[in-house]
Backbone bond lengths (Angstrom), bond angles and torsions (degrees), N, CA, C in turn:
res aa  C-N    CA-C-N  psi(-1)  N-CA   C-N-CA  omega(-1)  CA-C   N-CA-C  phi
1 X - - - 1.462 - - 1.534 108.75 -
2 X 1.330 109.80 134.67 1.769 113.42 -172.66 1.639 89.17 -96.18
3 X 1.424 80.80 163.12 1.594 87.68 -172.43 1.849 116.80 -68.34
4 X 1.075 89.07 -21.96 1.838 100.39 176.43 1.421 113.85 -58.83
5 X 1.373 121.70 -20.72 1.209 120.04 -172.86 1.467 108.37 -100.02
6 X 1.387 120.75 35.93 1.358 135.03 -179.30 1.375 107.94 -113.72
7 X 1.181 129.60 153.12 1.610 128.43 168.74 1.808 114.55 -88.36
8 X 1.258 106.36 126.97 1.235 103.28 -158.47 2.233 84.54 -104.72
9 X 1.213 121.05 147.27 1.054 135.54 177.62 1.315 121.20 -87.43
10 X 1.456 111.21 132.84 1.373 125.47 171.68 1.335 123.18 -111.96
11 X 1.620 138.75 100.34 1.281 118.19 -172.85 2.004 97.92 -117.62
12 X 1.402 111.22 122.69 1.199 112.44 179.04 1.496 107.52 -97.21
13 X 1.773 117.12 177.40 1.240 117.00 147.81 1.602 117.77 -169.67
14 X 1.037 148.16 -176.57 1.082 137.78 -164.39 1.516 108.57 -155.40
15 X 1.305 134.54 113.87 1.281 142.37 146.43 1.488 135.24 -42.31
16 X 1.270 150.30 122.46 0.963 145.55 165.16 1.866 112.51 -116.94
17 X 1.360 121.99 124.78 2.019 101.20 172.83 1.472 98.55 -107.86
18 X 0.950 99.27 98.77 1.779 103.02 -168.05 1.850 105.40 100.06
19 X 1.266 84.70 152.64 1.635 86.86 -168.02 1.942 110.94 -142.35
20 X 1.332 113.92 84.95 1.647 106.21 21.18 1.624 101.80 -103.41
21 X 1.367 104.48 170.64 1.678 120.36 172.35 1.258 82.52 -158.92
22 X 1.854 92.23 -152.79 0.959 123.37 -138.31 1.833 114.87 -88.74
23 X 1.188 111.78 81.47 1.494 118.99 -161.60 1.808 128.56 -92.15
24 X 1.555 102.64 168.67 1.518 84.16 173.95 1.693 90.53 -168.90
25 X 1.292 122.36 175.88 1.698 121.27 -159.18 1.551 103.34 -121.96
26 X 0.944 116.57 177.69 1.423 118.02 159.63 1.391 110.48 -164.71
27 X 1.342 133.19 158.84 1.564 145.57 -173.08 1.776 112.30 -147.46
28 X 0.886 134.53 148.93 1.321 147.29 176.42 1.379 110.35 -135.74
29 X 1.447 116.78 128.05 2.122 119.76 173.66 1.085 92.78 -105.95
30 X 1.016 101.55 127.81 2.216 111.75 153.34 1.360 96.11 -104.29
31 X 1.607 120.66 158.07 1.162 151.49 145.04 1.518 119.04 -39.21
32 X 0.956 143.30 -177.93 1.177 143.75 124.50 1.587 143.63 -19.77
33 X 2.013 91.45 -56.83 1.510 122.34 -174.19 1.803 93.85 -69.25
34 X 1.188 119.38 -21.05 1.555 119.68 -162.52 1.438 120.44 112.49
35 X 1.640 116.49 -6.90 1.501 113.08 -173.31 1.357 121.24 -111.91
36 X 1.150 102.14 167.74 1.645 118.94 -154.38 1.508 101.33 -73.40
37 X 1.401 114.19 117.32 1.378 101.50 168.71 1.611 130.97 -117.50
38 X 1.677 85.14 -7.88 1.721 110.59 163.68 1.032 129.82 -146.58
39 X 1.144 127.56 132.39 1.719 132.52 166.92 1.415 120.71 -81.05
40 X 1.009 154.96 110.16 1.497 131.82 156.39 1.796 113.15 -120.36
41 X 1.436 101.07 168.51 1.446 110.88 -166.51 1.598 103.85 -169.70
42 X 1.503 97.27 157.10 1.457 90.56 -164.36 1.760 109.11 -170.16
43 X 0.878 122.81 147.64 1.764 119.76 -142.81 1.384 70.04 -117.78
44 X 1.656 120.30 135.55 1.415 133.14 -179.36 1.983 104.69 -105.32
45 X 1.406 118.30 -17.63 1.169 145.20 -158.96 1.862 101.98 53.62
46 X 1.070 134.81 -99.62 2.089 127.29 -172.89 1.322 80.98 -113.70
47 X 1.717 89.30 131.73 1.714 124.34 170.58 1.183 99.48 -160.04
48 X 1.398 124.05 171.46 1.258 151.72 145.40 1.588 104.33 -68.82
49 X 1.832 109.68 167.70 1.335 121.09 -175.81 1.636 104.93 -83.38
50 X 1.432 96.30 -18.85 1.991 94.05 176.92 1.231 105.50 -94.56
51 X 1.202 131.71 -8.47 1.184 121.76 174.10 1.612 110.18 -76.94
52 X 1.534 103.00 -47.60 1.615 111.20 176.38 1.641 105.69 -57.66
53 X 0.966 120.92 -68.86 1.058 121.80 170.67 1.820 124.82 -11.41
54 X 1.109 102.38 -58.92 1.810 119.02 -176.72 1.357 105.47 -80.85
55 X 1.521 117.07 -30.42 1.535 113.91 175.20 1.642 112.05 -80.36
56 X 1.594 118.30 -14.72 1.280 105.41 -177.77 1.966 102.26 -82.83
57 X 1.329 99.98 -24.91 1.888 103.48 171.03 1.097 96.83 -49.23
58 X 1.466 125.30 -70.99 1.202 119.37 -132.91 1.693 104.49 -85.49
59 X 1.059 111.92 -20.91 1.531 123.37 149.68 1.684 113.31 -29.38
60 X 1.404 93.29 -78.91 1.566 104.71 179.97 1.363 127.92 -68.31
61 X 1.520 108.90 -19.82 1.728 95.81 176.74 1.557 88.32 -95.66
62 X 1.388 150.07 -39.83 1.703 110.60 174.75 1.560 118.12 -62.81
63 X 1.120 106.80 -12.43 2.336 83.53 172.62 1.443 92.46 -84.17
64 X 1.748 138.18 -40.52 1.402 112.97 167.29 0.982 135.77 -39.76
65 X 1.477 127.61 -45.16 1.395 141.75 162.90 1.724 121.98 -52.98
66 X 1.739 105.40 -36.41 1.421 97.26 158.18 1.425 123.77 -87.59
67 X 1.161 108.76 32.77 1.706 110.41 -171.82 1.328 115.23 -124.41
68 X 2.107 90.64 -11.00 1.365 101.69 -177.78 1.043 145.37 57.46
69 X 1.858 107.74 41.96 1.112 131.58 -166.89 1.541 108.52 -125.35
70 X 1.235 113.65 138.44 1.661 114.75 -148.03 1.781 87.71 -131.64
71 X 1.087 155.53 11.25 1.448 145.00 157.15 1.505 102.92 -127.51
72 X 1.020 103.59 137.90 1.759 116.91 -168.66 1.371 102.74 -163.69
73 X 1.471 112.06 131.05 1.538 126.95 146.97 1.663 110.71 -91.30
74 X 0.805 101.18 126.17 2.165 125.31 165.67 1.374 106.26 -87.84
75 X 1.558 94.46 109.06 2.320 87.46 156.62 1.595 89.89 -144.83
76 X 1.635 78.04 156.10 1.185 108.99 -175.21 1.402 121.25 -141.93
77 X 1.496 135.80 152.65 1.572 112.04 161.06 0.920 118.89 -81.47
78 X 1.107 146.13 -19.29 1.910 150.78 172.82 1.276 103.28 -59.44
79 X 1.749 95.07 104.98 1.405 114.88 164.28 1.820 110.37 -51.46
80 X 1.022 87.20 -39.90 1.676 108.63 -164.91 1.674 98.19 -55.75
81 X 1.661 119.45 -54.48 1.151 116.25 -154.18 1.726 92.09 -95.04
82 X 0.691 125.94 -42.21 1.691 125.38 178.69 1.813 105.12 -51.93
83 X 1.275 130.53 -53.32 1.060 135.34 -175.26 1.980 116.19 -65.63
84 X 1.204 85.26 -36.99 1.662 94.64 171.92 1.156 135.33 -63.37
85 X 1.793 105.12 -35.28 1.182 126.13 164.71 1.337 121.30 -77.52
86 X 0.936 129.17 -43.48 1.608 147.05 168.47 1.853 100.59 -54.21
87 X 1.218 103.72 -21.57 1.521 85.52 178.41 2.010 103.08 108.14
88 X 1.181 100.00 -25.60 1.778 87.09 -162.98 1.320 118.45 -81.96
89 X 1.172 97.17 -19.00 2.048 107.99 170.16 1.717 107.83 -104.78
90 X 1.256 92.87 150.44 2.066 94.46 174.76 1.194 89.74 -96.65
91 X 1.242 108.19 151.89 1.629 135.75 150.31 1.885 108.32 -54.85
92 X 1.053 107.27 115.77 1.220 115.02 -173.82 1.943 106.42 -103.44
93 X 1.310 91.98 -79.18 1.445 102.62 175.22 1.135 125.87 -66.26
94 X 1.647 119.72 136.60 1.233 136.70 -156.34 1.902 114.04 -68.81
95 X 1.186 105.48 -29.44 1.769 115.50 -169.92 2.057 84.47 -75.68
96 X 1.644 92.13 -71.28 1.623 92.80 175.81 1.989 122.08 -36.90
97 X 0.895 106.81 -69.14 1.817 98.78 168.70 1.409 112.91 -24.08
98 X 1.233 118.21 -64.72 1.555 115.76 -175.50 1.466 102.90 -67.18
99 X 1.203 133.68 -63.06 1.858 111.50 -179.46 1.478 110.14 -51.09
100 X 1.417 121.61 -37.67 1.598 127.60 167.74 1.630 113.11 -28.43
101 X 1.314 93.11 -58.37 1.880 109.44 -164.44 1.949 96.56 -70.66
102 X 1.491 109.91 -55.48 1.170 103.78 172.48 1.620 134.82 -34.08
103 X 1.493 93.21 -50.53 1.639 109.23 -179.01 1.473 112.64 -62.87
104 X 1.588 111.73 -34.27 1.618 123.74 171.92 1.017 121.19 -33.80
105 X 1.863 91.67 -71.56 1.342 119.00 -169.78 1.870 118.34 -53.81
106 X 1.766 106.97 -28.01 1.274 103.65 168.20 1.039 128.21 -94.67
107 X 1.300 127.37 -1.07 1.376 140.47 -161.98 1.700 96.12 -85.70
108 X 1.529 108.60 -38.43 1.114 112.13 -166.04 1.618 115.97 -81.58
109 X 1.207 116.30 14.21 1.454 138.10 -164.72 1.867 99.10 -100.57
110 X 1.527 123.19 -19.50 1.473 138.95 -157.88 1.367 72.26 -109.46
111 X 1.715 97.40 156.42 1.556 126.92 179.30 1.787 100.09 -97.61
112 X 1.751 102.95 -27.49 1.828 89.28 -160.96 2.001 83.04 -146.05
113 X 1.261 118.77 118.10 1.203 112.85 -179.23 1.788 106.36 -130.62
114 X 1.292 123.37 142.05 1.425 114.06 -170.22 1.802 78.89 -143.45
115 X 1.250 96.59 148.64 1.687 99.10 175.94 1.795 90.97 -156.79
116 X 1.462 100.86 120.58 1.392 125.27 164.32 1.339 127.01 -124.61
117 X 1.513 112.45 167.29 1.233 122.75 -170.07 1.126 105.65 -100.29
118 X 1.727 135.76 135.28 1.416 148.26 134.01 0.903 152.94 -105.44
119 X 1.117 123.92 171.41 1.870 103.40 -160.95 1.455 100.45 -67.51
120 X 1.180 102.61 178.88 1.781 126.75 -178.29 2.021 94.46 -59.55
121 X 1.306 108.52 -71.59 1.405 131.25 -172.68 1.247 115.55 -52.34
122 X 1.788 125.58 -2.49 1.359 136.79 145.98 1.474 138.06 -89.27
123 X 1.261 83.44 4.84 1.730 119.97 -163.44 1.654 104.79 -101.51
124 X 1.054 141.01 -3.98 1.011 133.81 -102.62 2.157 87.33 -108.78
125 X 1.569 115.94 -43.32 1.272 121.53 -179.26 1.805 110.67 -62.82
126 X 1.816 107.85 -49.68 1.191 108.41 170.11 1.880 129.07 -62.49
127 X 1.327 107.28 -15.76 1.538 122.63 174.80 1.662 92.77 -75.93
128 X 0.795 109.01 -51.98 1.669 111.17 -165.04 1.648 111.55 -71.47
129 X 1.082 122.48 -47.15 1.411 119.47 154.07 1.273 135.57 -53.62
130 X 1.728 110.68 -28.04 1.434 109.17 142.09 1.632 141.06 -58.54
131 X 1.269 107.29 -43.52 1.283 96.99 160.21 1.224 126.44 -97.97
132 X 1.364 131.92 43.75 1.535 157.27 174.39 1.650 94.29 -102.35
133 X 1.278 134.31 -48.54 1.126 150.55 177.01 1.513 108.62 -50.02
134 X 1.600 113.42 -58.43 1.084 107.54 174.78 1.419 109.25 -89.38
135 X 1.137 151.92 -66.74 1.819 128.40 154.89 1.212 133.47 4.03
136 X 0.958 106.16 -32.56 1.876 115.96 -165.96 1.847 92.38 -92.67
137 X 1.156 105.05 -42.66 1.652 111.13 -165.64 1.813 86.54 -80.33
138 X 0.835 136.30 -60.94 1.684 140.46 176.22 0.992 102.59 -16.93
139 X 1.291 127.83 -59.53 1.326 154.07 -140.95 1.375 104.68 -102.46
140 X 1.077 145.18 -44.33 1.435 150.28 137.14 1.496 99.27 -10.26
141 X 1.597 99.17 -80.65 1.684 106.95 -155.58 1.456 102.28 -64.39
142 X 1.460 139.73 -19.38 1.383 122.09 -176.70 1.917 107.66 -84.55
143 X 1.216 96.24 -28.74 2.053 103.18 178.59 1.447 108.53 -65.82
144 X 2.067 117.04 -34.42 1.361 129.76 172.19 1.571 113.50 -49.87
């Protein structure tokens, strides 16, 4: 078995301080073996937590896609964003639909995609890179 034929992991999440306020996303890839092979994070400046939320996916499935990795599990704690995708919630809100359609459109680029929900307390690297996103930008504007 080549290593490609392994599911490589996606765990996103999204920050909001105030909702909406002042937000930012974060995503983590593991390998196969279980290890970290990317960090990302990213200062959204005012969003909602579903908005952060869908931007830290869509974060993480394009560096998957440049990594050229085609089996992936997705978790997340957002009932909201796990259920939407899965089909069991409608897209209601208008900002959400369009990151909705986005996330589709890449999802459908993977040969084998499973996306579940976990607790908060499994979440714990992708939570933290979310609000690294907004920290990092904080931190900008007070050195500015």
């Amino acid at each position: 078995m080549s290593e490609t034929d392994g599911n490589w992991l996606l765990m996103v999440d999204g920050a909001a301080r105030g909702n909406p306020g002042t937000a930012g996303c974060g995503a983590a890839i593991y390998d196969e073996t279980g290890a970290v092979v990317k960090k990302l994070s990213r200062y959204l400046g005012q969003a909602t937590n579903n908005v952060a939320e869908y931007e830290g996916l869509l974060m993480g499935l394009e560096a998957l896609i440049q990594l050229g990795r085609k089996r992936i599990v997705v978790q997340s704690d957002s009932q909201l964003l796990v259920r939407q995708l899965n089909g069991q919630y409608r897209v209601k809100d208008e900002k959400l639909k369009r990151l909705f359609e986005r996330a589709m459109t890449l999802l459908r680029q993977f040969d084998s995609v499973q996306i579940l929900h976990v607790p908060r307390e499994l979440n714990k690297l992708a939570d933290r890179l979310a609000n690294q996103g907004i920290d990092d930008a904080l931190k900008q504007r007070s050195l500015g």
